[in-house]
C-alpha positions as CSV (number, residue, x, y, z in Angstrom):
1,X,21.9,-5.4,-20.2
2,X,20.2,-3.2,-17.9
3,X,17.0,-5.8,-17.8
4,X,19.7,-8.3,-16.3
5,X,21.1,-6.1,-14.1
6,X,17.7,-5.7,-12.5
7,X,16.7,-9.3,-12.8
8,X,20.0,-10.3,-10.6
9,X,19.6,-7.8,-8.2
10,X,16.1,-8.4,-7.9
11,X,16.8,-12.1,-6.8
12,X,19.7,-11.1,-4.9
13,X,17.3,-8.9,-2.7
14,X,14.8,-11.8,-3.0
15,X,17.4,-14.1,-0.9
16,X,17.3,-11.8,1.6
17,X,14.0,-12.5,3.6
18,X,15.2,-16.0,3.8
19,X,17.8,-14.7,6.2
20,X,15.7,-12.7,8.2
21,X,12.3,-13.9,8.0
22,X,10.2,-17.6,9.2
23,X,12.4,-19.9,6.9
24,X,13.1,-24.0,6.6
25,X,15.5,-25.5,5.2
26,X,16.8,-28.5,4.7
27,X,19.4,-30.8,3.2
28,X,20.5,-34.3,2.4
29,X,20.6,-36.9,-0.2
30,X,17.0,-37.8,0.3
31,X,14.8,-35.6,1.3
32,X,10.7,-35.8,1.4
33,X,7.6,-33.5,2.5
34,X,4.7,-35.5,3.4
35,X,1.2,-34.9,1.6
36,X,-0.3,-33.2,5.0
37,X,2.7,-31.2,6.2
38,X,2.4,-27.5,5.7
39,X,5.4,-25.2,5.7
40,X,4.0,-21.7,6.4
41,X,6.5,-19.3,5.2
42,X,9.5,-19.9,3.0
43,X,11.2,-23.5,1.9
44,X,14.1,-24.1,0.9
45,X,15.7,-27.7,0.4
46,X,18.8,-29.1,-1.6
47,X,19.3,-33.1,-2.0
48,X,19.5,-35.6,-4.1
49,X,16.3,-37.0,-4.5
50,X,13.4,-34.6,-3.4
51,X,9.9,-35.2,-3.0
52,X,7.5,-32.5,-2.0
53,X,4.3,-33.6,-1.6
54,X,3.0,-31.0,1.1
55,X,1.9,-27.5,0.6
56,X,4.2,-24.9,1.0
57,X,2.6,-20.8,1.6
58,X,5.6,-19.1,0.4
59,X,8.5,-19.2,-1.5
60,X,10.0,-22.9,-2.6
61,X,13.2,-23.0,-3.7
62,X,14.7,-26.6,-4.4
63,X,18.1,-27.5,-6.0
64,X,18.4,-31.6,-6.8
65,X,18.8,-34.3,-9.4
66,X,15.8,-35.4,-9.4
67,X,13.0,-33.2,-8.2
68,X,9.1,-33.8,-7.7
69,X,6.5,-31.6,-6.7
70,X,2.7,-32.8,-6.3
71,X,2.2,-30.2,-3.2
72,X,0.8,-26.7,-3.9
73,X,3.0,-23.1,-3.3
74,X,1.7,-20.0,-2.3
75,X,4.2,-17.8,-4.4
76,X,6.8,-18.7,-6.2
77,X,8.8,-21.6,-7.3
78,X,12.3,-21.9,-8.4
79,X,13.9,-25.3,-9.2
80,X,17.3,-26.0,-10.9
81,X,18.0,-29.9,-10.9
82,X,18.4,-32.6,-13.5
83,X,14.4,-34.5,-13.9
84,X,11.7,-32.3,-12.7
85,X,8.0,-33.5,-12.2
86,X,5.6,-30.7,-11.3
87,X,2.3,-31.3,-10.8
88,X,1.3,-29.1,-8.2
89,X,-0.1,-25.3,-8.4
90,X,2.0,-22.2,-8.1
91,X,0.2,-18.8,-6.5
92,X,3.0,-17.0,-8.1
93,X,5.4,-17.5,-11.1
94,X,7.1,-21.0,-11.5
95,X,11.7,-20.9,-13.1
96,X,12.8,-23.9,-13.9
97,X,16.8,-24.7,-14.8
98,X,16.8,-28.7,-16.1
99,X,16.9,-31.4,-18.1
100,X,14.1,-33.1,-18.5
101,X,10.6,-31.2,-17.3
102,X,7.6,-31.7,-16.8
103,X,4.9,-29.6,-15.7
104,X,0.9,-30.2,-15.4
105,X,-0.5,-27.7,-12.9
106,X,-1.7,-23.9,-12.1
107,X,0.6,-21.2,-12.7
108,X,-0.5,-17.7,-11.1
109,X,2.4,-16.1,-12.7
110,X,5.0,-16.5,-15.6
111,X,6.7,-19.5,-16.3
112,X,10.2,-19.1,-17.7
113,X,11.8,-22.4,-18.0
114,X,15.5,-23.4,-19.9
115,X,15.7,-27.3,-20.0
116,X,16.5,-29.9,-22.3
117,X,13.3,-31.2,-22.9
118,X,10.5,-30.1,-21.7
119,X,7.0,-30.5,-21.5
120,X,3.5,-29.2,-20.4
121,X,0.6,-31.1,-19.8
122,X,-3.0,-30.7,-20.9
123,X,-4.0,-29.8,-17.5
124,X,-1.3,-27.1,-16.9
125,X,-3.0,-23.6,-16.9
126,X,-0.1,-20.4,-17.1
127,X,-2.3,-17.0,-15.8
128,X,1.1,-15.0,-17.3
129,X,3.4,-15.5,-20.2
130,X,5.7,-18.4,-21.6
131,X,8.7,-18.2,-22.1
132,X,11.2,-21.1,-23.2
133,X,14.5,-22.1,-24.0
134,X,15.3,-25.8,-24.7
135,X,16.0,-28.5,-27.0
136,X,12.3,-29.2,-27.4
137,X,9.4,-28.2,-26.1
138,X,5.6,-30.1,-26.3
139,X,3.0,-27.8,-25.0
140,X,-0.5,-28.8,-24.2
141,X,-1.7,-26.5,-21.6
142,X,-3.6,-23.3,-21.4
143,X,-1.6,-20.3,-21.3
144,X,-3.3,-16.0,-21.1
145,X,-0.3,-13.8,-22.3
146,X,2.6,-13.6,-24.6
147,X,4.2,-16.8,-26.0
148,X,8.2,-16.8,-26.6
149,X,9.7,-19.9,-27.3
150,X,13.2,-21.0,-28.6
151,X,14.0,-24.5,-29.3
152,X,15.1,-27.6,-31.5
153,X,11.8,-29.1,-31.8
154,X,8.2,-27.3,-30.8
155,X,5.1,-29.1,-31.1
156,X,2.1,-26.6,-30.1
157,X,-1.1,-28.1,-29.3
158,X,-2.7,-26.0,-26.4
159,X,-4.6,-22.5,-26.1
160,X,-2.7,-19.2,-26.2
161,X,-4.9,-16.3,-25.9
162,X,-2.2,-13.6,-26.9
163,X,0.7,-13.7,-29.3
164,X,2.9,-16.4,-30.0
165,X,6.3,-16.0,-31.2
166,X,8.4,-19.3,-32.4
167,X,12.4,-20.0,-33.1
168,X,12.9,-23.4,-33.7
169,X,14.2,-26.0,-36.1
170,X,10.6,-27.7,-36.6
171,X,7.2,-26.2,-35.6
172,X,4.0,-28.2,-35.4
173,X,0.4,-27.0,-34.7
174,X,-1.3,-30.1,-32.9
175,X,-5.1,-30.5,-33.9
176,X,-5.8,-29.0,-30.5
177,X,-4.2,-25.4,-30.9
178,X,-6.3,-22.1,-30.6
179,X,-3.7,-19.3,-31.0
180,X,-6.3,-16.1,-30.5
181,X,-3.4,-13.3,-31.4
182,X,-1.3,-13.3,-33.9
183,X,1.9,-16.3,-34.4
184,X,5.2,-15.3,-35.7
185,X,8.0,-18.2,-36.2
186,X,11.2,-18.4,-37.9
187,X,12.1,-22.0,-39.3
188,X,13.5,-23.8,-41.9
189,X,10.5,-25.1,-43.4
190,X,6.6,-23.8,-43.0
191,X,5.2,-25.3,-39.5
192,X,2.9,-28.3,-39.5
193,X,-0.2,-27.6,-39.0
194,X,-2.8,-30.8,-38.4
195,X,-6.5,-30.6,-39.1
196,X,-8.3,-28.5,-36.5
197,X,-5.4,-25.9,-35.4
198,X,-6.5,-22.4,-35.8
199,X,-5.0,-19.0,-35.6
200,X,-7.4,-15.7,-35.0
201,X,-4.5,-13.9,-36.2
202,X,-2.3,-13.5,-38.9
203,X,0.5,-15.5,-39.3
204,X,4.2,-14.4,-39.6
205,X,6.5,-17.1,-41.4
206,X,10.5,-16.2,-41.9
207,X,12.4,-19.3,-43.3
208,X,15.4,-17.1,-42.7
209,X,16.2,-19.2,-39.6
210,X,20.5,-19.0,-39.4
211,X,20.9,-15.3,-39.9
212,X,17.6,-14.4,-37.4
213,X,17.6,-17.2,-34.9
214,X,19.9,-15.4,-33.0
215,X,18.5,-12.2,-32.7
216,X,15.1,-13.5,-32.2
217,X,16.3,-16.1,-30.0
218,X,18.6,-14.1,-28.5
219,X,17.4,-10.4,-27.9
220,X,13.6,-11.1,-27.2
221,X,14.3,-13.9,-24.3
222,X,17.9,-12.7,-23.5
223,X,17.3,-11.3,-20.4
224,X,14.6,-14.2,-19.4
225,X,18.2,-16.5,-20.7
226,X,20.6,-14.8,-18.7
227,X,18.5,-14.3,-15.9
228,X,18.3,-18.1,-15.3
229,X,21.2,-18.6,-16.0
230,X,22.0,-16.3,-13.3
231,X,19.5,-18.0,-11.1
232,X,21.5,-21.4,-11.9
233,X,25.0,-19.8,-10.6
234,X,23.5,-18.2,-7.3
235,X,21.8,-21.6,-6.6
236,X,25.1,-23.3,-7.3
237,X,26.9,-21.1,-5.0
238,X,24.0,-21.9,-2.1
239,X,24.6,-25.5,-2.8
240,X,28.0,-25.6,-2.4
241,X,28.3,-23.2,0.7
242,X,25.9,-25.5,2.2
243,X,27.8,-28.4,1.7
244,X,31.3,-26.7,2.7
245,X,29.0,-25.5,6.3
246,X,27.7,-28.9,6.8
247,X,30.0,-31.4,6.6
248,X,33.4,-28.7,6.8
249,X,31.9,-27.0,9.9
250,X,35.0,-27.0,11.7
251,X,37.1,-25.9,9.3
252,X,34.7,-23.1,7.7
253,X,34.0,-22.2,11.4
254,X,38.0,-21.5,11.5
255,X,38.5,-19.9,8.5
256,X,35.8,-17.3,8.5
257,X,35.9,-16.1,12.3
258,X,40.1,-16.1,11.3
259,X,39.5,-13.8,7.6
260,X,36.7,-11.6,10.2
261,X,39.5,-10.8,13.1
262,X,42.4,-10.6,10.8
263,X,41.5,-9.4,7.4
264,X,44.0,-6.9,6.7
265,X,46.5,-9.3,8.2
266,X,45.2,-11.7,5.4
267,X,44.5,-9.0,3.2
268,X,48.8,-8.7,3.3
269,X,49.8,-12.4,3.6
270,X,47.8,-13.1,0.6
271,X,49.1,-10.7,-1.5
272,X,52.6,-11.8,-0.8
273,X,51.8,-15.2,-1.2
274,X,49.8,-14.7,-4.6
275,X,53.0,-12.6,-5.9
276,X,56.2,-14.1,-4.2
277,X,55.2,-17.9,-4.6
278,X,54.8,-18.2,-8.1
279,X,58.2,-16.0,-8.6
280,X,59.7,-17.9,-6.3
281,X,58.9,-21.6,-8.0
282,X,59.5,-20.5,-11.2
283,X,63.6,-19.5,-10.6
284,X,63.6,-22.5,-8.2
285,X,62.7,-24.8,-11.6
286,X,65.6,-23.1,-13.4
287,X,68.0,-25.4,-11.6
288,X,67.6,-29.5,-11.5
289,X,67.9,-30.0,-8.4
290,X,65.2,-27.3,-7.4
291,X,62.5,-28.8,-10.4
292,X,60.4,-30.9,-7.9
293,X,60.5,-28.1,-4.8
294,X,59.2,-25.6,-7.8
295,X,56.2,-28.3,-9.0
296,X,55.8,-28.2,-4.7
297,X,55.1,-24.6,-5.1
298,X,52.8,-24.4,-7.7
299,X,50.7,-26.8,-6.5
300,X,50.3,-25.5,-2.8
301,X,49.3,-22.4,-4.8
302,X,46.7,-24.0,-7.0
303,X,45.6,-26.1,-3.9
304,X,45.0,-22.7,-1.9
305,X,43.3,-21.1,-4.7
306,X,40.7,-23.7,-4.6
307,X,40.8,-23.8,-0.9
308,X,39.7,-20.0,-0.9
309,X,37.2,-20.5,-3.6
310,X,35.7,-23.3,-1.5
311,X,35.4,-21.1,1.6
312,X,34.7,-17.9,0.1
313,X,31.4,-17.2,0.1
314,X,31.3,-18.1,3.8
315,X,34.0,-15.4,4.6
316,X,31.8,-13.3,2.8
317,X,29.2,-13.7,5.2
318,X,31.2,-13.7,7.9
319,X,32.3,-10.1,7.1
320,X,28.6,-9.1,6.7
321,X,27.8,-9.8,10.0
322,X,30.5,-7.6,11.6
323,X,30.7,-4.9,8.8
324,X,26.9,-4.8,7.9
325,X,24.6,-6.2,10.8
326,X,27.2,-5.2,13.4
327,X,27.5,-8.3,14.9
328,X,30.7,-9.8,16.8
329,X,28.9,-13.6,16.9
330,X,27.7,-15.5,14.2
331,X,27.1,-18.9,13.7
332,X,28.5,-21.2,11.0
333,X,24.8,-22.5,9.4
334,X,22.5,-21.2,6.4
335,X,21.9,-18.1,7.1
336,X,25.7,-17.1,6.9
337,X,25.7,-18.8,3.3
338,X,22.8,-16.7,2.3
339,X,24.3,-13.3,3.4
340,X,27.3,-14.3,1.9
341,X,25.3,-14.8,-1.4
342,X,23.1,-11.9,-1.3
343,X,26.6,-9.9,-0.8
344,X,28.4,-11.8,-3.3
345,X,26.1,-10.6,-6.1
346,X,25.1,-7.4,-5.1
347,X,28.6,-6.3,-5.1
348,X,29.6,-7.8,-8.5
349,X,26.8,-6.0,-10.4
350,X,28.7,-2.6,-9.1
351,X,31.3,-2.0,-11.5
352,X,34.9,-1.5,-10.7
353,X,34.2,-0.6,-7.2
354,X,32.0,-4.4,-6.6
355,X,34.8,-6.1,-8.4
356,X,37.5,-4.6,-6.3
357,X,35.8,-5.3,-2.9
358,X,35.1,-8.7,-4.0
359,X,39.1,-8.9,-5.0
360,X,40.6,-7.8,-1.7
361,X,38.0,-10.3,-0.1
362,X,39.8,-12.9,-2.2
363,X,43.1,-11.9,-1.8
364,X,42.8,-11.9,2.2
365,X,40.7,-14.8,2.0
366,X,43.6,-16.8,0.2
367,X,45.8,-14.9,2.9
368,X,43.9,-16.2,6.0
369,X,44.0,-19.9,4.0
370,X,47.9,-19.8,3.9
371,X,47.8,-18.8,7.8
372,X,45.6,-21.7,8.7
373,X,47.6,-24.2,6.4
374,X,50.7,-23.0,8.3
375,X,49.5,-23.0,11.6
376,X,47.4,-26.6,11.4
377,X,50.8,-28.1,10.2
378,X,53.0,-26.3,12.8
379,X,50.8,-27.0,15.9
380,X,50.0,-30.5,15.2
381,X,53.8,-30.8,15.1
């Protein structure tokens, strides 16, 4: 637990020299980096279809459904999308989250990978470790350290030049393996090895795959596991405050300057609203006549629930500015969802005290929803 307590922050803090330092971004359905364009510090770009065929020195992140990259990165490279093509070289270490991947370049660094099906080429080399969980994995490539792989189906038919270690329904050794440590895999059924695969080491079979898969599985890559799928969540949350900044600019704009002047105001008005409303609905239903005004109330609730959810992480940067960076002014773009991320997670790997900061920020932010509900309706009238 304490490995993915690190791991979270560690990202969380990683977030934050997109905020402050040289930084692109950009967003759309469609997005595309020419082969000759060169972005010389950090990257970050969310869309539909995205294409990055230019060279990027720092940091790439890139969310999307379907996702190539042929251009090279200076450090590291975090994707979470739906088909990823890699092809280009990564200085540092390369996480993937997706379903179908594919990866034939340099590594620098780890690659830690949790897909549906992946696979890496012959001309992928990995300068760290490897470290998988999917459905199946087919690896070809080169890799210098430590081999941990969970899946459905592995077929291993590359160079490792330390230990391997294997969970999977069905192993195979492809004519083309050199294992130079030792490889230790827990299956059904003894691996197939084809004519030419060696092992310098000695080799560990368990067929006691149900009752050790999981630990195996589970405690050696756990915190690689959760980690991404941390990764996944944070992305998620960038994505969708994004797209609440972009095209509910107005609105967001409103909503977070309104929780940032009035949040004890919201703070109460939430709380009353979260309490009394409910209450209120349910004796309403307890009379015909009052069934259809108590359905009314329990949908505005559920309606501003999911309206605070929507707009929460932008409050939460909104409150960093004036709280943390002591600033009266802020605009409603990126960098306020990334502060509100970096926030966001920070405080909820602080027990009790994390939790209950992140509450209260709920609770006015649901407040301050209510108020603006109220007084769009009203004025308009």
């Amino acid at each position: 637990m304490k490995r993915i307590f690190i791991f979270v922050t560690v990202l969380a803090l990683g977030l934050l020299p997109l905020a402050t330092s040289a930084t692109e971004f950009k967003a759309g359905d469609q997005f595309s980096l020419r082969k000759n364009d060169v972005i010389s510090g950090d990257f970050y770009t969310v869309g539909g279809n995205v294409s990055i065929s230019g060279d990027v020195e720092e940091d790439l992140i890139v969310a999307g459904g379907n996702v190539f990259i042929s251009g090279n990165v200076g450090s590291d490279l975090t994707i979470a999308g739906g088909s990823l093509n890699i092809t280009g070289n990564v200085g540092d270490d390369l996480r993937i989250v997706g379903g179908t991947v594919f990866i034939d370049g340099n590594i620098g660094g780890d690659l830690v990978v949790a897909g549906g099906d992946v696979r890496v080429s012959s001309g992928a080399v990995i300068s760290g470790g490897l470290y998988v969980r999917g459905g199946s994995l087919t690896f070809e490539g080169s890799v210098n350290k430590s081999v941990d792989v969970g899946a459905g189906v592995v077929f291993f038919n590359g160079l490792a030049s330390s230990d391997v270690k294997i969970v999977a329904e069905k192993v195979s050794l492809g004519s083309e393996t050199m294992i130079n440590g030792n490889l230790s895999y827990v299956s059904p059924e003894e691996a197939v090895m084809e004519s030419g695969a060696m092992v310098i080491g000695g080799i560990n079979f368990s067929s006691n795959y149900k009752s050790k898969n999981k630990d195996i599985a589970g405690a050696s890559f756990f915190g690689y596991l959760f980690g991404l799928w941390a990764l996944l969540k944070v992305l998620g949350m960038i994505v969708w405050g994004l797209m609440v900044v972009y095209f509910l600019k107005d609105t967001t704009k409103r909503i977070a300057h309104r929780a940032n002047d009035s949040f004890w105001k919201g703070l109460l008005m939430g709380f009353v609203t979260l309490v009394a409303l409910p209450i209120a609905s349910i004796l309403v239903m307890f009379t015909v006549m009052g069934i259809p005004l108590g359905m009314i109330g329990f949908l505005l609730f559920f309606l501003w629930l999911i309206t605070s959810g929507i707009f929460f992480v932008t409050t939460v940067g909104g409150l960093v500015y004036k709280y943390i960076l002591r600033k009266k002014e802020f605009s409603i773009d990126w960098k306020l969802v990334l502060w509100g991320v970096l926030a966001t997670v920070v405080l909820a790997l602080i027990p009790f005290i994390g939790w209950l900061i992140l509450l209260l920020i709920f609770i006015s932010n649901f407040g301050t929803v209510v108020h603006d509900c109220y007084e769009v309706i009203w004025h308009k009238k």
